[in-house]
C-alpha positions in Angstrom: 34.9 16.3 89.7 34.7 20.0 89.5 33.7 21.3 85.8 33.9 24.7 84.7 32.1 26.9 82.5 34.0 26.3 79.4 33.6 22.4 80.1 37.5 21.4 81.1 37.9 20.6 84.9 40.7 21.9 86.8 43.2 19.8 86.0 42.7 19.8 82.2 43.3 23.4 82.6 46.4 23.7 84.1 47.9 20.4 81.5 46.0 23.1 78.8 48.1 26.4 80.1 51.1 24.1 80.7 50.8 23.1 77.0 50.5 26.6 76.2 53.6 27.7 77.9 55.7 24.9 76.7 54.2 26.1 73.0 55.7 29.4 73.9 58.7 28.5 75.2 59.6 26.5 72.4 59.0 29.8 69.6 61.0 31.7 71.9 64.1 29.4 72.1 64.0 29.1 68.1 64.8 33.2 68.2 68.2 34.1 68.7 69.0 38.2 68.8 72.8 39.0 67.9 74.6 42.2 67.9 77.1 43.4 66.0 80.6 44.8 67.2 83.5 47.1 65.7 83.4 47.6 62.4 79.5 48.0 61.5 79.7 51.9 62.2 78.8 53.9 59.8 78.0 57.2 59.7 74.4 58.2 60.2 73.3 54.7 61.7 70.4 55.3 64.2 69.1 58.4 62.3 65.7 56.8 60.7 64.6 55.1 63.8 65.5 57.7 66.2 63.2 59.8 63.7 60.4 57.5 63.4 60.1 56.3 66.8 60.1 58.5 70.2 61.5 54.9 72.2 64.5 55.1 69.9 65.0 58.8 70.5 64.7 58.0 74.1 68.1 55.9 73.8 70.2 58.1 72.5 69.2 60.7 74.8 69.7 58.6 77.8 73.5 57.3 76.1 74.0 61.4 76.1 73.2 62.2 79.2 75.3 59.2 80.7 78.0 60.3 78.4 78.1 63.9 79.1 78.7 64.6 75.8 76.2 63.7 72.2 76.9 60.3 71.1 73.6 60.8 69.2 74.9 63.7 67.1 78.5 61.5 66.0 75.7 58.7 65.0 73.6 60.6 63.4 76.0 63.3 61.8 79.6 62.9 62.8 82.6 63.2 60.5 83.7 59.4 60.0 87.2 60.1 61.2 85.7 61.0 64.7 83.2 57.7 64.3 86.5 55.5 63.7 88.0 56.6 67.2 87.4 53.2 69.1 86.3 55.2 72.2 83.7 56.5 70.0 83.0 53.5 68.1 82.4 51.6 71.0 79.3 53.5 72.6 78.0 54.8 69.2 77.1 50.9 68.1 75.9 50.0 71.5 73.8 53.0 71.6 72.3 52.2 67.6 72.1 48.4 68.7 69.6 49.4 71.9 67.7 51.6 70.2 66.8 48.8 67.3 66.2 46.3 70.3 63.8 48.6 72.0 62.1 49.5 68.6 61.2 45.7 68.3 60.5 45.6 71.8 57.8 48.0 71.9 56.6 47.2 68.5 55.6 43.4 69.7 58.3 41.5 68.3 58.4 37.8 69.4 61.2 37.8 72.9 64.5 35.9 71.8 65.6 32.8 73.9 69.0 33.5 73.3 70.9 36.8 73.1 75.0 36.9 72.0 76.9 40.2 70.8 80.6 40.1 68.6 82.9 41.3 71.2 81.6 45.0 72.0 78.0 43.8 70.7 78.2 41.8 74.1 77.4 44.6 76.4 74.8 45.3 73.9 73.0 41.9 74.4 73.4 41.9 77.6 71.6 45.7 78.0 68.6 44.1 75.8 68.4 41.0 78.6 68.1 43.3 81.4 71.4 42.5 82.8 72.8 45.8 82.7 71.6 49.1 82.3 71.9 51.3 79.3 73.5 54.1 81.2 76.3 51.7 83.0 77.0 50.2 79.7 77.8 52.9 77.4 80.0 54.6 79.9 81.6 51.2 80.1 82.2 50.4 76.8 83.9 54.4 75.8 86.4 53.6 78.9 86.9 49.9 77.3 87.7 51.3 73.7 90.0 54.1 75.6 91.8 50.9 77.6 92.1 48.7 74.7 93.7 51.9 72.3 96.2 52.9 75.5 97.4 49.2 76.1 99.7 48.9 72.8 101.2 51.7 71.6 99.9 52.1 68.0 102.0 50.6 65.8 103.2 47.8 67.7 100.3 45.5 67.3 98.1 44.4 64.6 95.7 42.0 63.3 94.9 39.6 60.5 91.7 38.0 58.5 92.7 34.5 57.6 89.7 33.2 55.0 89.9 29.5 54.1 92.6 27.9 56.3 92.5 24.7 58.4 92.1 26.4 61.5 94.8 24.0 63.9 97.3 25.0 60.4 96.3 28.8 61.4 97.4 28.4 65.4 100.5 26.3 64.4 101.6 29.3 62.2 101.0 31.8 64.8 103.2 29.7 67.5 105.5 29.1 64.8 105.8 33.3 63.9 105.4 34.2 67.8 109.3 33.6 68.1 108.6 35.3 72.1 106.4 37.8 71.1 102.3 37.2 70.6 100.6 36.1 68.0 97.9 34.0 67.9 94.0 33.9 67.1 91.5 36.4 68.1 88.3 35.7 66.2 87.3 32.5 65.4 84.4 34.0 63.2 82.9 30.9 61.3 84.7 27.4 59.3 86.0 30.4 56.4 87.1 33.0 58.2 89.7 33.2 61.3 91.5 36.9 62.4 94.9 36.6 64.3 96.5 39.1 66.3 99.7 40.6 68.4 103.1 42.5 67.9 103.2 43.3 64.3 106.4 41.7 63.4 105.1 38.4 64.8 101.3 39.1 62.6 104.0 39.8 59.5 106.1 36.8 59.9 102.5 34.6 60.4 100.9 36.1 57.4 104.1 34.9 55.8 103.4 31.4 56.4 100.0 31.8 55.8 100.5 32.4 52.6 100.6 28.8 51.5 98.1 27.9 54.2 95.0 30.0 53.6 93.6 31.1 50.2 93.5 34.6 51.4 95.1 36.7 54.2 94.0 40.6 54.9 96.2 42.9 57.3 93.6 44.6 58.7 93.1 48.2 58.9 93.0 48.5 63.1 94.5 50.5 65.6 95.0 47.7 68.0 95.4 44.3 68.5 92.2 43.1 70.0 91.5 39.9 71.6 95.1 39.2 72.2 97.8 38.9 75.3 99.1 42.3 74.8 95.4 43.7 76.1 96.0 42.4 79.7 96.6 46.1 80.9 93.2 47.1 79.2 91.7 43.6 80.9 92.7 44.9 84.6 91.5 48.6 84.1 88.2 46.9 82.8 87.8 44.7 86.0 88.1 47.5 88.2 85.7 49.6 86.3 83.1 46.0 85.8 83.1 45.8 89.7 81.2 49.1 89.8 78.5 48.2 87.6 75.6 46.4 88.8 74.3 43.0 86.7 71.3 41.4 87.4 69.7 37.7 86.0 69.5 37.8 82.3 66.0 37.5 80.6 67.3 35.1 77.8 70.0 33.1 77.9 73.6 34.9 76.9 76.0 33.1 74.6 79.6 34.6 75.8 82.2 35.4 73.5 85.1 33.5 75.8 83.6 30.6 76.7 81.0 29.6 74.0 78.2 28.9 76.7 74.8 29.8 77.8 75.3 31.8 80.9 72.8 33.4 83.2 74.7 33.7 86.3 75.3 37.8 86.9 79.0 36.9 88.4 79.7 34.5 85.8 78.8 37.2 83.1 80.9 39.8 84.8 83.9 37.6 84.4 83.3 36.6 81.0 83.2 40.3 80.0 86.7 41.0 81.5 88.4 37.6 80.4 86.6 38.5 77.0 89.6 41.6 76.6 92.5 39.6 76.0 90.7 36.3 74.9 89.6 34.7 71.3 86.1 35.8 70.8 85.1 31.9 69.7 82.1 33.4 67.7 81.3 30.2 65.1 81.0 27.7 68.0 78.6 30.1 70.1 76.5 30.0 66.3 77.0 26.1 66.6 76.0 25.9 70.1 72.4 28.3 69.3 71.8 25.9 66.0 72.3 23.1 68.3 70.2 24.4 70.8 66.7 24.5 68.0 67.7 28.1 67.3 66.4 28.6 63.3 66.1 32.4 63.5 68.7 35.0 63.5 67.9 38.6 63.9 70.8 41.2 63.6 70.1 43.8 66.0 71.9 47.4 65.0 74.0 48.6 62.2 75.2 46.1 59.4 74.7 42.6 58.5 78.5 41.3 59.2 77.2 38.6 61.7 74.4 37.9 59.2 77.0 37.0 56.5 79.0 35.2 59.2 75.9 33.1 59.8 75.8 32.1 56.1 79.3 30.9 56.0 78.3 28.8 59.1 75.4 27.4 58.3 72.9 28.3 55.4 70.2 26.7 56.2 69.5 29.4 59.2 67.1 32.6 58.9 68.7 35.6 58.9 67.4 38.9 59.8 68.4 42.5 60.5 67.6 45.6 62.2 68.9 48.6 61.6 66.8 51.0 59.9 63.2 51.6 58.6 63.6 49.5 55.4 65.0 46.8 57.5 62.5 46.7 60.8 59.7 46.9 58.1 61.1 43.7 56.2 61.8 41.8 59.5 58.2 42.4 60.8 56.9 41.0 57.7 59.0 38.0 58.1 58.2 38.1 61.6 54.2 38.2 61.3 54.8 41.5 63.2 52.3 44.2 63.5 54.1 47.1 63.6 52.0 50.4 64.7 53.9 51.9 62.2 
């Protein structure tokens, strides 16, 4: 039996290192990293880090070169109208959501086991697993908000927030109100909260019904209806354009919006990406599958804590964190045991 100088033999070693590993592995899988989608914008998001730290500046000027044009400035200083634009939107919260990943990234924060964005925020986790680069996904994501606003003319579509309806009562009302036209449900964003979408008469004859259904319905303020039917012709300008782009293996597992599943094939998150345009983003059961797979930790990565607060409605016993801006990296960190060079 060989021994070694630190008095384990061989073998005891590698069962030691394996140990290890395994001991890793299993704090890794209990982080999840989630990132937000439209409507966390707001205007000046990005500024602090971008300020504070030369890796987050680094984003935003590789988002403006790809871009051709300063995503950075509408961040940092745009006039909100202009931020609203969805072909703005779109890049502008990717861009913010990179540039917090890559903060925490270089700053030694633990590496997530899972990664899963809200709609847009999708292309953002899948930028921070490696799968796609920074440059193909911004470019991407301002031709995907330019699709999805061209599809429906605006004002013949909207959209819905349903909070505290049975959620098979919430699709039966939609088929009900459809009367040949779409409507039906586009979020499924935790037990509380549902958001339907389609032609506007059919939302307005389902929020109608709702009415003795839910204890609370909200027309929402959009200019499209996302997630629904009536975004097929966005879907196939998006395929073409997702055919172009080059995806590699994912360094965490990725949570997709369509689906609900871990995925880590590159093909099979292509696809998910374009079925995701006219397709419910099913949101509370990807949370239920990450709880269920030993996830305890839940870091928002970019602007706003919406998927924070969705989080709580789904299950409150989970940790939930956010990264956005210095106040919030330095409060994460400490939660984190994070050493920030800071």
């Amino acid at each position: 039996m060989i021994e070694h100088s630190d008095g384990f033999t061989k073998d005891e070693l590698k069962t030691l290192a394996e140990s290890e590993q395994s001991e890793i592995d299993n704090r890794k899988s209990a982080i999840a990293f989630l990132f937000p989608g439209q409507g966390s914008q707001y205007a000046g998001m990005g500024k602090q880090l971008a300020e504070e730290f030369p890796i987050a500046r680094q984003v935003f000027e590789e988002a403006d070169e790809a871009l051709s044009f300063s995503i950075s400035r509408l961040c940092f200083a745009g006039a909100e109208d202009e931020l609203q634009l969805t072909e703005n939107t779109q890049p502008a919260i990717l861009s913010t959501s990179v540039a917090a990943f890559r903060v925490m990234q270089s700053e030694g924060f633990p590496a997530p086991g899972f990664v899963a964005g809200h709609s847009l925020g999708e292309y953002s986790a899948l930028v921070s697993a490696g799968a796609i680069s920074l440059a193909d996904a911004v470019r991407t994501v301002r031709a995907r908000g330019r699709y999805m606003q061209e599809a429906v003319p605006v004002g013949t579509g909207a959209m819905a927030a349903v909070l505290g309806g049975d959620r098979v009562a919430i699709e039966e009302a939609c088929e009900k109100a459809a009367e040949g036209q779409v409507c039906a449900t586009a979020n499924i964003n935790s037990p509380n909260q549902v958001v339907i979408a389609g032609n506007t008469e059919a939302v307005d004859r389902a929020i109608e019904l709702l009415k003795g259904v839910a204890k609370r319905v909200v027309k929402l303020n959009v200019s499209a209806p996302f997630h629904s039917a009536l975004m097929k012709p966005a879907q196939d300008r998006l395929a073409f354009d997702l055919e172009q782009v080059a995806f590699s293996q994912p360094a965490s597992g990725v949570v997709t919006n369509v689906d609900a599943q871990i995925v880590s094939n590159a093909m099979s998150l292509r696809d998910a990406l374009v079925r995701q345009v006219s397709s419910p983003v099913r949101w509370s059961e990807s949370m239920e599958l990450l709880l269920h797979q030993g996830v305890t930790t839940f870091v928002e990565v970019g602007p706003g804590k919406v998927l924070s607060g969705l989080m709580r409605q789904i299950n409150r016993d989970a940790t939930c964190l956010n990264v956005e801006d210095s106040a919030s990296f330095d409060a994460t960190c400490a939660k984190l045991n994070v050493s920030s060079s800071k």
